[in-house]
C-alpha positions as CSV (number, residue, x, y, z in Angstrom):
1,X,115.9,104.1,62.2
2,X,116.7,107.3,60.0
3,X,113.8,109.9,60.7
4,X,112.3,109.4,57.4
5,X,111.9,105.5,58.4
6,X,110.3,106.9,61.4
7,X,107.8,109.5,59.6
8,X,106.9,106.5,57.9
9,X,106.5,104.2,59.9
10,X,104.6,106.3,62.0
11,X,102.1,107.0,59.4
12,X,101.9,103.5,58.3
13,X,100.5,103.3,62.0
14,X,97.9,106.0,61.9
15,X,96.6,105.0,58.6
16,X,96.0,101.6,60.0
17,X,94.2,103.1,63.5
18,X,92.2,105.2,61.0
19,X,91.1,102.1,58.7
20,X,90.4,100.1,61.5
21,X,88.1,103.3,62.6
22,X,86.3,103.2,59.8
23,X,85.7,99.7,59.3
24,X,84.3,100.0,63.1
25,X,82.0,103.0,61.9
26,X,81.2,101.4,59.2
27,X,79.9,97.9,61.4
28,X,78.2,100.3,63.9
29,X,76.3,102.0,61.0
30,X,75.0,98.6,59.9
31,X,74.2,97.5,63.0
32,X,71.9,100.4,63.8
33,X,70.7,100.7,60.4
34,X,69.4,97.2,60.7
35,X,68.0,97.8,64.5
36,X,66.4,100.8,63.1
37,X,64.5,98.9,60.0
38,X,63.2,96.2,62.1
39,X,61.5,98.9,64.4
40,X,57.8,97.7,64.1
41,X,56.7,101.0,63.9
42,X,57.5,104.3,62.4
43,X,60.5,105.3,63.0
44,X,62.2,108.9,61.2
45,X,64.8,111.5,61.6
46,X,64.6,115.1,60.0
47,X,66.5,117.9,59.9
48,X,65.9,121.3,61.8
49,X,64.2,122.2,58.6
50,X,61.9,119.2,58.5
51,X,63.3,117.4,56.0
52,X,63.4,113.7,56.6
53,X,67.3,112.5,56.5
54,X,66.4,108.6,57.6
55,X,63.1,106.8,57.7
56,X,63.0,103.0,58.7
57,X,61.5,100.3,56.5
58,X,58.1,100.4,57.9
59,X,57.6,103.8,57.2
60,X,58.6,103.2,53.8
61,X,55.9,100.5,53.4
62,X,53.2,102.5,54.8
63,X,53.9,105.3,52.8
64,X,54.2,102.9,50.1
65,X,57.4,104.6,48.2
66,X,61.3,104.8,47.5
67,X,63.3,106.1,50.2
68,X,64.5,108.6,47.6
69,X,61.1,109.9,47.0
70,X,60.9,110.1,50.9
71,X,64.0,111.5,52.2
72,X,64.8,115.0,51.5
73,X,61.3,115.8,51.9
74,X,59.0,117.6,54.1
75,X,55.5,116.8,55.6
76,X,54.2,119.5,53.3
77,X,55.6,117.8,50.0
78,X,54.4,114.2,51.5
79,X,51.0,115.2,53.1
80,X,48.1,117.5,52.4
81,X,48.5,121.0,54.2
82,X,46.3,120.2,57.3
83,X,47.8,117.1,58.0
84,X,51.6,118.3,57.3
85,X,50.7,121.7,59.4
86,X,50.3,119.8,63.1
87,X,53.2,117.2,62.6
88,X,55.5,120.6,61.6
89,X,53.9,122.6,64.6
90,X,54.9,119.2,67.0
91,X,59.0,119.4,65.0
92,X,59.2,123.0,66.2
93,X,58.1,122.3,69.8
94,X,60.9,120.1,70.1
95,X,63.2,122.7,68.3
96,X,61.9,125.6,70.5
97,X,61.5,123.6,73.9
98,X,64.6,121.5,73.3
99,X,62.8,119.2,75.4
100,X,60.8,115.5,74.0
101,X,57.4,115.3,73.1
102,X,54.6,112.8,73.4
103,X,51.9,113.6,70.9
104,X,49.0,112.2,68.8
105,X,49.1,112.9,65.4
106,X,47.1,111.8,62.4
107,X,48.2,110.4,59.2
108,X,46.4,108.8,56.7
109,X,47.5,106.3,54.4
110,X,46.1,104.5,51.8
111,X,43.6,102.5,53.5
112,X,42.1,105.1,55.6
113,X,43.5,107.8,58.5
114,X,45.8,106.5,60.9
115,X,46.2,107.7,64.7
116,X,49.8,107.6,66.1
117,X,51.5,108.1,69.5
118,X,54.4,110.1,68.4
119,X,57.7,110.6,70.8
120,X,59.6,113.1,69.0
121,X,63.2,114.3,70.6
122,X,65.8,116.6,69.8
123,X,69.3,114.9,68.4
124,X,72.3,116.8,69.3
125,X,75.5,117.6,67.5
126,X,78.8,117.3,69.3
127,X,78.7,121.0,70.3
128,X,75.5,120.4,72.0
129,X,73.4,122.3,69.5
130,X,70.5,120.6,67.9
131,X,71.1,119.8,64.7
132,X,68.2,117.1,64.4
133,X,64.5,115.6,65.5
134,X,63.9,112.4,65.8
135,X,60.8,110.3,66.4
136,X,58.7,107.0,66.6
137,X,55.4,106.7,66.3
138,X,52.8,103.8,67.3
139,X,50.5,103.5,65.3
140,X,46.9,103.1,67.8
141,X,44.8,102.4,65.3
142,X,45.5,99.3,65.7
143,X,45.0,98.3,68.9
């Protein structure tokens, strides 16, 4: 083979390992974003600034709106100011501790105030740095 037959056969090669890489990342991302909307309970990632990057489907419904109206917003844009403060204070615990926490927290919704066991953990980029928070919470109101 002459070495431009080579170069591209090579490359041929690599663009095939990289589609089948994506078609894999995009079946993993599917899988888990399926898993993570059949959570029966709140389940939410934000970023270090408290912005909500991924909410699951039953957070959706109890906050009865879009997921575009949701993500990209804070507690303080979705919540009154003394229900948004504590859930913030908790976010920054795990940002400041880089440990997980197990908390109460109230929320209310539309038909009345809610209490929820929240675990809330710190996500980690591939550096090892934080770059996220995530949580689920149980809602013990109804139990």
């Amino acid at each position: 083979m002459s070495n431009d037959a080579t170069v591209v056969h090579e490359h041929t090669h690599m663009l095939e390992d990289v589609r089948d890489e994506i078609k894999l990342l995009r079946q993993n991302h599917s899988m888990l974003r399926t898993l993570f909307d059949h959570i029966p309970m709140a389940a939410f990632v934000k970023d270090r600034h408290g912005r909500y990057l991924m909410i699951n489907r039953y957070f959706r419904e109890r906050l009865n709106r879009e997921p575009d109206l949701i993500v990209g917003k804070t507690d303080y844009q979705l919540f009154a100011l003394e229900i948004a403060t504590p859930l913030r204070v908790h976010d920054e615990r795990v940002l400041t501790t880089n440990k997980e926490i197990d908390v109460i927290e109230m929320v209310p919704f539309a038909d009345g105030m809610h209490s929820y066991r929240s675990i809330k953990f710190p996500i980690y980029n591939d550096q090892g740095d934080i770059w996220a928070i995530g949580g689920i919470s149980f809602d013990m109101s109804k139990v």
